[in-house]
C-alpha positions in Angstrom: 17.0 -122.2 -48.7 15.0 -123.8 -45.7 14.3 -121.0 -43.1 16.9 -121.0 -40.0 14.1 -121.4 -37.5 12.2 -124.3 -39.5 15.6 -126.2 -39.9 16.9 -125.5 -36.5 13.1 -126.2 -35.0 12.7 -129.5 -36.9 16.1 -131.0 -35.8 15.3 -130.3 -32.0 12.0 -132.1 -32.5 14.1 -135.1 -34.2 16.0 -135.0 -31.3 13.3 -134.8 -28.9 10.9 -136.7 -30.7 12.0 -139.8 -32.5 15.4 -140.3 -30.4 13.8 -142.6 -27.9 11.7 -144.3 -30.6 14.9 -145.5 -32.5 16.3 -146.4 -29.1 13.4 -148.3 -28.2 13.3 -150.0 -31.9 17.2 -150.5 -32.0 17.1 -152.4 -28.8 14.3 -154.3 -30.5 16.1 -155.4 -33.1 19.0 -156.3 -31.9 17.3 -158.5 -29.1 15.2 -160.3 -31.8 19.0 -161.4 -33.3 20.9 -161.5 -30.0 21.0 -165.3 -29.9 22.6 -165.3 -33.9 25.0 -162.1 -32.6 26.5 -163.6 -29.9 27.3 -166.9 -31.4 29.4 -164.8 -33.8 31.2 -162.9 -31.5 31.8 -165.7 -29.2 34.6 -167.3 -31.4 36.3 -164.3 -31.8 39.0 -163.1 -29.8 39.9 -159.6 -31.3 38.1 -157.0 -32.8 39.1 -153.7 -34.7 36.7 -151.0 -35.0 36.8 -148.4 -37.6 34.6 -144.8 -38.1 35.1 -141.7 -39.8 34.0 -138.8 -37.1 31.0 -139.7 -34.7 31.8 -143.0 -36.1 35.0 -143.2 -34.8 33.5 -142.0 -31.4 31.7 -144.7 -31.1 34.1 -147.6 -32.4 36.4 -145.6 -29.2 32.9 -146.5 -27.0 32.4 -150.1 -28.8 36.0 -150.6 -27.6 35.8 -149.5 -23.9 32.9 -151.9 -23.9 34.2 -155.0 -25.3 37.3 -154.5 -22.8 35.5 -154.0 -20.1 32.7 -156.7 -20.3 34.3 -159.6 -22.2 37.0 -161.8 -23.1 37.3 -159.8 -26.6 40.7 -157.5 -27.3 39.6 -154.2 -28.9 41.4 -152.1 -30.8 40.3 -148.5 -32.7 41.5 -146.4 -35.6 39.9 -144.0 -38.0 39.4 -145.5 -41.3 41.3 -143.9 -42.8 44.4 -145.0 -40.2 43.4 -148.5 -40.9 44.0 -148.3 -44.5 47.5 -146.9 -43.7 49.1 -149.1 -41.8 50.0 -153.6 -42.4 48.2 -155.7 -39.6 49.4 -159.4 -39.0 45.5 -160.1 -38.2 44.6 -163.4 -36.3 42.1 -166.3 -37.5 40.1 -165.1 -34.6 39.6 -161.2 -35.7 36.4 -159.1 -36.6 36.3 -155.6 -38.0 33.6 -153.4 -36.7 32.9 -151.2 -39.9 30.7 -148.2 -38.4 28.9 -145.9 -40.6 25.8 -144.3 -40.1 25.3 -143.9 -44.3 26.9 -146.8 -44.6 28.5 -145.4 -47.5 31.3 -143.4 -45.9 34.2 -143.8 -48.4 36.9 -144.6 -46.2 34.8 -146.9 -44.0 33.9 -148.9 -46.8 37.4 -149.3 -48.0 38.2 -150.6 -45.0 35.6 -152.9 -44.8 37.2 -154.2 -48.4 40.5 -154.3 -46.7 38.9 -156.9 -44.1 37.3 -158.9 -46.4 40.6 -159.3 -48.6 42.6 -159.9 -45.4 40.1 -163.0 -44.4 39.0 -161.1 -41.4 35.1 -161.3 -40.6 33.6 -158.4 -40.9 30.6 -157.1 -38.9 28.5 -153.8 -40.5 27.2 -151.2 -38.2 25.0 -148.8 -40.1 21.2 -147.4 -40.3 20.7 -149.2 -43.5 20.8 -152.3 -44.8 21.4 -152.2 -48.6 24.5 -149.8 -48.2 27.7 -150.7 -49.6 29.0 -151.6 -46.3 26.2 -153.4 -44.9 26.5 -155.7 -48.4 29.6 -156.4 -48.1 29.6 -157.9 -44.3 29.6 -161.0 -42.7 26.8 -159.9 -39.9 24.7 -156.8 -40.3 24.1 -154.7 -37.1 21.4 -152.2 -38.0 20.7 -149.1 -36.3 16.7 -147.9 -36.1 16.7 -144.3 -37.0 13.4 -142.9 -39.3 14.5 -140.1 -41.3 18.0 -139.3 -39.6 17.8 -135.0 -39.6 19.5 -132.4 -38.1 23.1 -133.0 -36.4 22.9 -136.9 -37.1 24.0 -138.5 -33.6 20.7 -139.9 -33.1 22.4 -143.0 -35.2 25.1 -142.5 -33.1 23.5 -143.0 -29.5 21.7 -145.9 -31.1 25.2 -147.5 -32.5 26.0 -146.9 -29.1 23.0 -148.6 -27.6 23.2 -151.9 -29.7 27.2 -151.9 -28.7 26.5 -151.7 -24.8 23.6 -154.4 -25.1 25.8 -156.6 -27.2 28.5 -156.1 -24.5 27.0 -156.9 -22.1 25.4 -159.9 -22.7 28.5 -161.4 -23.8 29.2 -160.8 -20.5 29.4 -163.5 -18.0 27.9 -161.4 -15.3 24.8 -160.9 -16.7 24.9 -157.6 -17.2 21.9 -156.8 -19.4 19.5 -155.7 -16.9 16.5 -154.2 -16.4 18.4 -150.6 -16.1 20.0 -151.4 -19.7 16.8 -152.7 -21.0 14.7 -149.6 -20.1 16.9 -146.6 -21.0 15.0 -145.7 -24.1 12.2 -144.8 -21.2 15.0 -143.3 -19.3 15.9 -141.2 -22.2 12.6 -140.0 -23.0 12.0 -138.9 -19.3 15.5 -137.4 -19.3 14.8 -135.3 -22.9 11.4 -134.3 -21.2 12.6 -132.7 -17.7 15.9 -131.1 -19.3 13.6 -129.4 -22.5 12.1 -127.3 -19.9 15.8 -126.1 -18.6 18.0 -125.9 -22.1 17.2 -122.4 -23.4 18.7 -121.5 -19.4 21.9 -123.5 -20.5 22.3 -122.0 -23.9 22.5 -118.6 -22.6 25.5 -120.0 -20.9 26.8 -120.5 -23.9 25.3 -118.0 -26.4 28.0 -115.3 -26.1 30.8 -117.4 -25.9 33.4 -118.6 -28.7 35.1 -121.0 -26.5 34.5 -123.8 -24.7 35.9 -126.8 -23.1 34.3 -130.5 -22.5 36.0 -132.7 -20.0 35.5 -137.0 -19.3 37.3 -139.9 -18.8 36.8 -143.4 -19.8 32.7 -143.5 -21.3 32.3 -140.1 -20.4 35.0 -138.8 -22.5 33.3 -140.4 -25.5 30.9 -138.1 -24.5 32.4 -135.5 -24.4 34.0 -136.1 -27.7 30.1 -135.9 -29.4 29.4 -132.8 -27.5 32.5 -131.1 -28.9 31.8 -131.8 -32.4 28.2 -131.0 -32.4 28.9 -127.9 -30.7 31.5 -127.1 -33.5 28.9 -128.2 -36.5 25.7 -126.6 -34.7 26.8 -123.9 -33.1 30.5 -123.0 -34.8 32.0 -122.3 -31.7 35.5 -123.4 -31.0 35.0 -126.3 -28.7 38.2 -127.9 -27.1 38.0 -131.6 -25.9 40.3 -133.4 -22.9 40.5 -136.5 -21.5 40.6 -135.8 -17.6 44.4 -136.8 -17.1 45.1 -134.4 -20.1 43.2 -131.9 -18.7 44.8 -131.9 -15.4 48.3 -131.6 -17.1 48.0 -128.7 -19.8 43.9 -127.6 -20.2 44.0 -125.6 -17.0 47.0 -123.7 -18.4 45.4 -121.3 -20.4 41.7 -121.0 -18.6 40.3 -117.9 -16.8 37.1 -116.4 -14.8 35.5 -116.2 -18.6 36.3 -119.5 -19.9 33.1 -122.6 -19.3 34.2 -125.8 -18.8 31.5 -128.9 -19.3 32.7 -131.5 -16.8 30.8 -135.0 -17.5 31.1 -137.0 -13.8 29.0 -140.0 -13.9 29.9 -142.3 -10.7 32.3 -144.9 -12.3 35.4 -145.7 -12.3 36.6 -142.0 -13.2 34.2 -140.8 -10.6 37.1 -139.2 -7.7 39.5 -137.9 -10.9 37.0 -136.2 -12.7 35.1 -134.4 -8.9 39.6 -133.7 -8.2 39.2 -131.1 -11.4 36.0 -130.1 -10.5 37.4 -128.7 -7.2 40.9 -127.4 -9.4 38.6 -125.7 -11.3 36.8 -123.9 -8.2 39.9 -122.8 -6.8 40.5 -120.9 -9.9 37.0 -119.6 -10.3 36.2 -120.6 -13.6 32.5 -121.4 -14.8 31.5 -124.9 -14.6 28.3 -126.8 -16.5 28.4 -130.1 -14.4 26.7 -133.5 -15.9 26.0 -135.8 -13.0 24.3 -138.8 -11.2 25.5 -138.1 -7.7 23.5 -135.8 -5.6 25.0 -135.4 -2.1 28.0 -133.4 -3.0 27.7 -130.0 -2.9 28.7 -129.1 -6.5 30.0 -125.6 -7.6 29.0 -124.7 -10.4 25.6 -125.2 -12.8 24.6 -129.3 -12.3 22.7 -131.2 -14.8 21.6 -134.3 -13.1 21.5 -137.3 -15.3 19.9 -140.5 -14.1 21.1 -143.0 -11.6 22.5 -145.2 -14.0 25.8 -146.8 -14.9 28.6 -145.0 -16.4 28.1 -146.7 -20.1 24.6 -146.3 -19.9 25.0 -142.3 -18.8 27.6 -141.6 -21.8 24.3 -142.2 -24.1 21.8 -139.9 -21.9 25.0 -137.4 -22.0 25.4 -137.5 -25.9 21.4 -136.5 -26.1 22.3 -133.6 -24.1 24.9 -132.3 -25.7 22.9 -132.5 -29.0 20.5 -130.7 -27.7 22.6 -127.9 -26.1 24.1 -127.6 -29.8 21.0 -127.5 -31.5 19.1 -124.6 -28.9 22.5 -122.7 -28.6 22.8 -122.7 -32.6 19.0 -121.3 -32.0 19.8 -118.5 -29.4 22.7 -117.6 -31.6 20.4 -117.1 -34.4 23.4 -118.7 -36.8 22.8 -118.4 -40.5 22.6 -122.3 -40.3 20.8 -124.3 -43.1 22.0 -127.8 -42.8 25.2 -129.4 -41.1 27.4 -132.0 -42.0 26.0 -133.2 -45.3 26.4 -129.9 -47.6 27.0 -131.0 -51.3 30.7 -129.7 -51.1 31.6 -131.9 -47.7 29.7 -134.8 -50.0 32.0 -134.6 -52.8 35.3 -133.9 -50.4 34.4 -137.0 -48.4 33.1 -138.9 -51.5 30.4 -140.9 -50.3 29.5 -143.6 -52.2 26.5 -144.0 -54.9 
């Protein structure tokens, strides 16, 4: 068994280390084939997208994207949802398979269900000669050397090539010089907040709850911070979309309880600040993610870079994977790997 502190070290450096590197080398890539990617998606007029956990967080991301920047319906289900239910699927329709593996069982089932329903299907995975990627119509692959540790770093890249593809679908012109230098912007992000985590994971060291609060992008977000907090750190991490929240989270909260609040300025900006302030009135610990600065926040503030609200929901999924991974470290957790233990492998069945 790999010592706790060489497992636990080496995944922070993966995180720390080679995150902007696949960044920098997704964007890359993709931008090499934008001209043959966006003649595909141009005749389509619908998309599904499909994932099995951070998957499925990021088809919900891929989604908010493609609705927001073009022309392109979205819809999203877990793959194994998709298998489930009949779809009268138009002429016009892609599936967005996402696996990281691109072996994920369900994933590639439905990816077989696309292909048998005449629907185009598009592969977004970290390698090429997986049983999903050889099975689609157009490959989008992710850069990651060596995936280790909690595996999101394929996930803020899938993320990545989904916002650049996006946006230059869009007809405002939207890939920019911001979009186009985030890898930088992450590495000077991971750089400043290294010498300021092990101060947040003592926030969270003693604690067996938590909750994690966004809306729109920032939710996605929030979604990847509350799973890698429940497979890093095994605490019991309790997600809300801000609208939820407002309704039933607060019910059971008090003065011991930490709540994450991600509030990038966006669309979401005035909803998410209205529970920061519900939050104040009933004194409960906040751990703030934000790009605004002249407010005067309650509560401990993480400032993220002044950057768009699709952009910041990457920058705040390398966060949270680094919270996990320290916290899981100040916790000194019997920990030797996380998701891909040989008895999750056989229960998922990945394929050969």
């Amino acid at each position: 068994m790999i010592k706790l502190t060489e497992f636990l070290e080496k995944s922070f450096r993966h995180i720390i280390e080679d995150q902007p590197v696949a960044l920098r080398d997704t964007r890359d890539w993709v931008l090499r084939k934008i001209n043959e990617v966006v003649e595909f998606f141009e005749d389509l007029n619908k998309i599904y997208l499909v994932g099995c956990g951070d998957s499925y967080f990021v088809a919900i991301y891929g989604a908010l994207l493609l609705e927001r920047f073009t022309k392109i319906k979205a819809e999203v289900y877990e793959s194994y949802e998709f298998l489930k239910y009949k779809h009268n699927f138009d002429e016009k329709a892609a599936l967005i398979a996402i696996s990281a593996s691109g072996r994920t069982s369900k994933t590639v089932d439905a990816a077989k269900k696309a292909k048998n329903s005449k629907l185009k299907l598009i592969a977004l995975t970290n390698y090429e000669n997986s049983p999903l990627a050889n099975l689609a119509d157009l490959k989008l692959i992710t850069k990651v050397k060596n995936p280790y540790g909690p595996p999101s770093t394929t996930s803020t890249t899938a993320m990545y090539m989904l916002d650049i593809i996006s946006k230059m679908l869009s007809n405002q012109n939207q890939f920019n010089d911001e979009l186009r230098s985030l890898p930088d912007m992450a590495r000077e992000f991971i750089k400043k907040i290294k010498s300021e985590i092990k101060s947040y994971s003592e926030l969270l060291r003693e604690r067996n709850r938590i909750y994690l609060v966004g809306a729109g992008p920032s939710y996605v977000a929030s979604l990847f911070g509350g799973a890698k907090f429940r497979e890093a750190t095994w605490m019991h991490s309790i997600v809300f979309e801000a609208e939820e929240f407002s309704h039933y989270g607060m019910i059971s909260l008090n003065g011991s309880d930490l709540v994450i609040l991600n509030i990038p300025i966006g669309k979401s900006f005035d909803k998410l600040r209205e529970v920061s302030e519900a939050l104040n009135q009933i004194s409960v610990n906040q751990l703030i993610l934000t790009n605004k600065s002249e407010i005067d926040w309650k509560g401990y503030v993480i400032k993220l870079p002044n950057i768009d609200e699709y952009n910041s929901a990457i920058i705040s999924t390398i966060f949270y994977q680094i919270l996990a991974v320290e916290t899981a470290k100040a916790k000194k957790l019997p920990v030797n790997g996380f998701r891909y233990t040989e008895i999750l492998t056989k229960l998922i069945k990945y394929y050969k």
